[in-house]
C-alpha positions as CSV (number, residue, x, y, z in Angstrom):
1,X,-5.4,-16.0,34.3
2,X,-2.2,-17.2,32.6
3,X,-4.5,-19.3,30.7
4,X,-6.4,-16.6,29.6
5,X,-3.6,-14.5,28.4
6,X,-1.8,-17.6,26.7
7,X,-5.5,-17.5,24.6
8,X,-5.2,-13.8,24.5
9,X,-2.0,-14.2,22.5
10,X,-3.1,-17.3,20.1
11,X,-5.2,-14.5,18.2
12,X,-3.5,-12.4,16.0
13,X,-4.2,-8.6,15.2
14,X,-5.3,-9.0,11.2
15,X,-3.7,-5.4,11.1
16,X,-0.7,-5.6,12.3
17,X,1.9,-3.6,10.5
18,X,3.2,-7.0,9.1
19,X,0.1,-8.1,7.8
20,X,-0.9,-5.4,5.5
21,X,1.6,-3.1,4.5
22,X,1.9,-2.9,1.1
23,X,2.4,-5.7,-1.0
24,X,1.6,-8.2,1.7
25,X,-2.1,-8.0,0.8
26,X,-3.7,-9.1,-2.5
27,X,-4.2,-5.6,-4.9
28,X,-8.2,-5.3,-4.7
29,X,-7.9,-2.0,-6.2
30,X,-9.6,-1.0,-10.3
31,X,-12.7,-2.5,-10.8
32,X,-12.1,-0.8,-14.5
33,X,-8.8,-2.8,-15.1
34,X,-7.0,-6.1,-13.8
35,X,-3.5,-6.4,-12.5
36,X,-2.7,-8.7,-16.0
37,X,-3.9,-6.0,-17.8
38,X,-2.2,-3.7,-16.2
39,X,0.7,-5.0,-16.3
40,X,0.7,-5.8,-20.1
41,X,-0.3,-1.5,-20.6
42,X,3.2,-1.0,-18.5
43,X,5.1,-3.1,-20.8
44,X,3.3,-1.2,-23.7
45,X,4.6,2.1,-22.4
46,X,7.7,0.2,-22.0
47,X,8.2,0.9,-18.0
48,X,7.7,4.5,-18.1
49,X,4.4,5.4,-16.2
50,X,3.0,7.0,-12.9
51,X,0.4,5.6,-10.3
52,X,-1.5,8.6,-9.4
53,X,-3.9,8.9,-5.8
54,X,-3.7,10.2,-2.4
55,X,-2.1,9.0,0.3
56,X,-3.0,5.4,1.7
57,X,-5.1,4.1,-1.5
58,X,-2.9,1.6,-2.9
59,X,-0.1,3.0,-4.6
60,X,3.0,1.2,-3.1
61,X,0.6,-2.3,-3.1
62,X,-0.3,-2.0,-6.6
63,X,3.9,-1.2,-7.3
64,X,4.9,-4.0,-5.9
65,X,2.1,-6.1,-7.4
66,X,2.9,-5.0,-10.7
67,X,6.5,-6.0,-10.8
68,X,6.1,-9.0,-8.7
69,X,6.0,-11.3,-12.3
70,X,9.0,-11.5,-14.5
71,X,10.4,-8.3,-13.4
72,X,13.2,-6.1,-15.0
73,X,16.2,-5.2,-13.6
74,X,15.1,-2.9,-11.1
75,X,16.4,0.2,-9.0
76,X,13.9,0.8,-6.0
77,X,13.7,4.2,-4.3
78,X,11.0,5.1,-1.7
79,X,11.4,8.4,-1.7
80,X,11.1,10.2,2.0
81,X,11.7,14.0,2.9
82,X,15.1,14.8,2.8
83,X,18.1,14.9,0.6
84,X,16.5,12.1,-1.6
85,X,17.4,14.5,-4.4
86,X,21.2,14.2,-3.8
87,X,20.8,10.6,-2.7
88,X,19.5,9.7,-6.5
89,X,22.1,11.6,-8.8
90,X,24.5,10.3,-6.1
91,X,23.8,7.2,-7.2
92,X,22.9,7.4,-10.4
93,X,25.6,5.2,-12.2
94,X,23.7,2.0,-9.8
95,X,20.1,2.6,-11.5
96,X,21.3,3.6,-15.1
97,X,23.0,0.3,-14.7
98,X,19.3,-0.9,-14.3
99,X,16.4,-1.6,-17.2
100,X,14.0,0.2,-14.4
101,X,14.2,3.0,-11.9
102,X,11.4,2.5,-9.7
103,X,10.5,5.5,-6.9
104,X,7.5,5.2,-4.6
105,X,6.8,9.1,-3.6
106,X,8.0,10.9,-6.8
107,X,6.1,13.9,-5.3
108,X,8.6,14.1,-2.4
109,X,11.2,15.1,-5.4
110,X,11.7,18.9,-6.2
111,X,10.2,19.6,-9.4
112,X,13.4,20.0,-11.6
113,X,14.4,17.0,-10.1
114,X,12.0,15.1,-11.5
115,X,12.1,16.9,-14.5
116,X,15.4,15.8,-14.8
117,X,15.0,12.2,-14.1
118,X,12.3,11.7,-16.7
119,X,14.9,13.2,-18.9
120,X,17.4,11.5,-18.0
121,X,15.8,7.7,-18.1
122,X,14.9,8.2,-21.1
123,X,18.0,9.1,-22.7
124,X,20.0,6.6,-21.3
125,X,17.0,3.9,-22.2
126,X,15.5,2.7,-19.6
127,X,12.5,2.4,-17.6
128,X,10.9,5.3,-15.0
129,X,7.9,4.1,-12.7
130,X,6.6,6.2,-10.0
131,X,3.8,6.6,-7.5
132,X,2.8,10.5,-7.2
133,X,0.0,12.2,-6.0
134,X,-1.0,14.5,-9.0
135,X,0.0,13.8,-12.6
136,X,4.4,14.7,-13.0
137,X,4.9,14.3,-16.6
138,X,4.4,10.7,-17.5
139,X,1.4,8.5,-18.5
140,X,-1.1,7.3,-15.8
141,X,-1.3,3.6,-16.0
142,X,-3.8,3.8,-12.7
143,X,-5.3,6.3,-10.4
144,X,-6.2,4.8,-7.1
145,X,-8.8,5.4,-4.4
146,X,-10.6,3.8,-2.1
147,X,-14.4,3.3,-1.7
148,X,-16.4,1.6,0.9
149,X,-16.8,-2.0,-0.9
150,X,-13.0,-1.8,-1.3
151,X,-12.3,-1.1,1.7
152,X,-14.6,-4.2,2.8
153,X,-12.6,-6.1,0.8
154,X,-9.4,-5.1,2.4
155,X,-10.5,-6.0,5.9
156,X,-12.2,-9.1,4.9
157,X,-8.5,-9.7,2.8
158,X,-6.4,-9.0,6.1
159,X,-8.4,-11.7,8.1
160,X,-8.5,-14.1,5.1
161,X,-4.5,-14.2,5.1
162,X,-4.1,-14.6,9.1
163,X,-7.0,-17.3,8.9
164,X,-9.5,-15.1,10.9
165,X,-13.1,-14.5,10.5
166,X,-14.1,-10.8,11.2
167,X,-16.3,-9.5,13.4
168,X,-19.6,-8.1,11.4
169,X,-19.2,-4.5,13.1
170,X,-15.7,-4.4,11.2
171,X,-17.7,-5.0,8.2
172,X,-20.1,-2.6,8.7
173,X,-20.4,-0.3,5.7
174,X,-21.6,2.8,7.5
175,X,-19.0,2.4,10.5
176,X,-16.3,2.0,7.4
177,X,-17.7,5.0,5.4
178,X,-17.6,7.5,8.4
179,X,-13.6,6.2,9.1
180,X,-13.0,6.7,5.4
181,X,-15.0,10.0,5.6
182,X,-12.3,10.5,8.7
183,X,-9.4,10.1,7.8
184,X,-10.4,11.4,3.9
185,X,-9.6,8.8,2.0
186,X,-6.6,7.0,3.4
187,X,-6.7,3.5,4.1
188,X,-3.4,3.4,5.6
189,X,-4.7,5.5,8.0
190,X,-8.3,3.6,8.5
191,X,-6.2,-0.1,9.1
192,X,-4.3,1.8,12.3
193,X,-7.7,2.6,13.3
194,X,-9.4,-0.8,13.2
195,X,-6.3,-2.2,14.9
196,X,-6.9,-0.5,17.3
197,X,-10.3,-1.0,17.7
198,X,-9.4,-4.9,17.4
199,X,-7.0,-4.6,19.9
200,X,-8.9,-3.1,22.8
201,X,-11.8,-5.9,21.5
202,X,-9.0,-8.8,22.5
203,X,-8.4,-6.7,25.4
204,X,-12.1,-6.8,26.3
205,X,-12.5,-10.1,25.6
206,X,-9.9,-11.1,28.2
207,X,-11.5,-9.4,30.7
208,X,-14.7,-10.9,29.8
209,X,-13.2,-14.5,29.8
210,X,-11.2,-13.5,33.5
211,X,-14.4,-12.0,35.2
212,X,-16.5,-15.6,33.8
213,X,-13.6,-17.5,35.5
214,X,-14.2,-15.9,38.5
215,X,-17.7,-16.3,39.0
């Protein structure tokens, strides 16, 4: 038995919270446009763009990605529900000391607050980039969303960096459309799912091991 669970243990969940949130995993995301050539469009628009999607399709990966090169001087806000408003004139003199303000969930802004903060970036010169849900008044540099060969991708990408081989059910296209289909969209959402499904498969696999042992 203590064998078994010392085993039990040596195998790591692929999709563990540390594993893939974002920026921890490669950006798999536009099959229309690379992550160089994305990042040479942002310097075009000279830091002042929005990445557009629904929740859980890559947003805050592709953020960090972008700016993991060379980066400006950079103010980062994720934005939660709340008094971010106040928080971000409150503090206001630390980003426009910056070259960027970054936010990741410029939706969770009122909307003449982030009125006011494309204004005001732009007069005092420097960079605004944002993840949003719907378009808020700057250019798109990428719209995200997730299909089932992306999502693929991702899973075979969250073994691949915790040396694992997956399982060909976790593969399955079918099984990952209908949890796509699920939880509409949000791969966020669909990871929780398979680790959990992983999980209870170590779990059963313990008890598999324990009940050969006893035999």
């Amino acid at each position: 038995m203590r064998s078994d669970c010392i085993k039990r243990n040596l195998r790591v969940n692929p999709f563990a919270t540390s594993y893939v949130k974002p920026g921890q995993l490669p950006w798999l995301g536009s099959h229309a446009s690379s992550l160089e050539a994305l990042q040479q469009r942002l310097r075009q628009l000279q830091h002042r763009a929005a990445l557009i999607g629904p929740h859980g399709t890559g947003k805050s990966t592709l953020l960090r990605h972008l700016l993991s090169h060379d980066p400006p001087s950079t103010y980062w806000v994720t934005a939660r529900p709340g008094r971010v408003n106040r928080q971000l004139w409150n503090c206001r003199y630390q980003w426009e000391a910056c070259e960027l303000l970054v936010i990741d969930g410029f939706e969770q802004l009122h909307r003449v607050a982030q009125w006011l903060l494309i204004a005001r970036t732009r007069a005092v010169g420097i960079g605004l980039l944002v993840t949003a849900h719907r378009s808020v008044g700057l250019p798109t540099l990428c719209q995200t969303s997730v299909n089932t060969d992306l999502a693929r991708q991702i899973v075979q990408a969250a073994f691949n960096a915790t040396g694992g081989e997956p399982p060909p059910d976790l593969l399955d296209e079918r099984r990952l459309e209908e949890l796509l289909d699920q939880e509409r969209g949000n791969m966020r959402e669909v990871l929780m799912r398979l680790y959990d499904v992983y999980d209870a498969d170590l779990v059963f696999d313990a008890d598999l091991r324990n009940q050969r042992l006893s035999n």
